[in-house]
N, C-alpha and C positions, 0 to 999 in steps of 0.2 A: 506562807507567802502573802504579802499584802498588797493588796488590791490599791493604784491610784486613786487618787481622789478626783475626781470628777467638778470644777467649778460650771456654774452655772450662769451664765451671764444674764441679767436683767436689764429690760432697756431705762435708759435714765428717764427718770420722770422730772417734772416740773409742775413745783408749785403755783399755784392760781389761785386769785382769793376771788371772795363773791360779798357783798353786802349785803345783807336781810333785812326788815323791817321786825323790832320783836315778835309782834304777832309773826313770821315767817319762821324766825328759828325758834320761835316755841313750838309750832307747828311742828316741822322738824326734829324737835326732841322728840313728842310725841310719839310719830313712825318711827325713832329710829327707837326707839325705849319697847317697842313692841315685838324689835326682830334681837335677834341673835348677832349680826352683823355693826361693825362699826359705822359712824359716820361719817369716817369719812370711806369707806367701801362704797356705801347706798353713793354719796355723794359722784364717788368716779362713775359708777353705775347708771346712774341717771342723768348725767352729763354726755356718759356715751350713747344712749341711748337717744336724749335728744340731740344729738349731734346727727346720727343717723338718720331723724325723723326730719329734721333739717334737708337735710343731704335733699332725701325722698322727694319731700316737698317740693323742693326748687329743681329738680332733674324734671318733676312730673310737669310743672308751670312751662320751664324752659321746652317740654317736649310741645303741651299746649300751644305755645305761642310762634312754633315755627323755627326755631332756632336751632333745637337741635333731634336727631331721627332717631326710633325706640333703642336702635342700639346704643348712640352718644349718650342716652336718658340712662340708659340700663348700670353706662360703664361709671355714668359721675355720682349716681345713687350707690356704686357700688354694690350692685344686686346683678343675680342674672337675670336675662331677659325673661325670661316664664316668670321668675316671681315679681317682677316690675310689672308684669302685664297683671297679674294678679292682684297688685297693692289698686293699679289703677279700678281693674275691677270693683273694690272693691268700694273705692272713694266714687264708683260710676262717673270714671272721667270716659270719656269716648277714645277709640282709637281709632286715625287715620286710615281709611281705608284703600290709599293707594301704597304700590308695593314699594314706592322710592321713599315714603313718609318711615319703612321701616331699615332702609337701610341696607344692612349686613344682617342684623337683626331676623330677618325673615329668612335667611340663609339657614342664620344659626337652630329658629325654630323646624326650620324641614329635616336638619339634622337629626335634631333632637328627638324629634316623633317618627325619624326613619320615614317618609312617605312624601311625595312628590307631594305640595301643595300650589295647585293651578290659580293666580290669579290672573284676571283679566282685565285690561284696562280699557278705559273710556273711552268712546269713541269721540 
């Protein structure tokens, strides 16, 4: 009996170009002539990767500046809350110490840890 075939859909990609300077894509050649992986792999790879550092960056500014609360930070970083609090950590940004600075955020963290967390606000 023969078994279906199984097709696998891939999502459509789109090509993007980048301009280099030679000194960049000799660079370039360099790393990639030292791994196993193509260039354009490393290429998608570190494009998504700084895409996400991106991301981070400006959720973390926009939470700085008032705009938006650790949970909206959490959701446009596309990170969860624990580990946004963590990157912030880690960049020693400060975090908001009243409970509305976090939102839903601080919901999701009493969740998370299972335990009633008491904050008190200012008189």
């Amino acid at each position: 009996m023969r078994r279906p075939t199984k097709t696998v859909k891939t999502a459509k990609r789109v090509t993007k170009s980048v301009r280099l300077t030679e000194a960049e894509a000799e660079e370039l050649a360099q790393l990639v002539a030292d791994t196993a992986y193509a260039e354009a792999a490393l290429l998608r790879q570190w494009v998504l990767s700084g895409m996400q550092h991106f991301r981070l960056t400006e959720a973390i500014r926009a939470y700085q500046d008032g705009r938006l609360d650790i949970d909206q930070a959490a959701q446009q970083a596309n990170l969860p809350v624990a580990v946004l609090l963590e990157e912030m950590a880690a960049r020693k940004v400060a975090v908001i110490d009243t409970s509305e600075a976090f939102g839903a955020g601080l919901t999701a963290l009493r969740e998370a840890f299972g335990q009633e967390v008491k904050v008190e606000s200012e008189p």
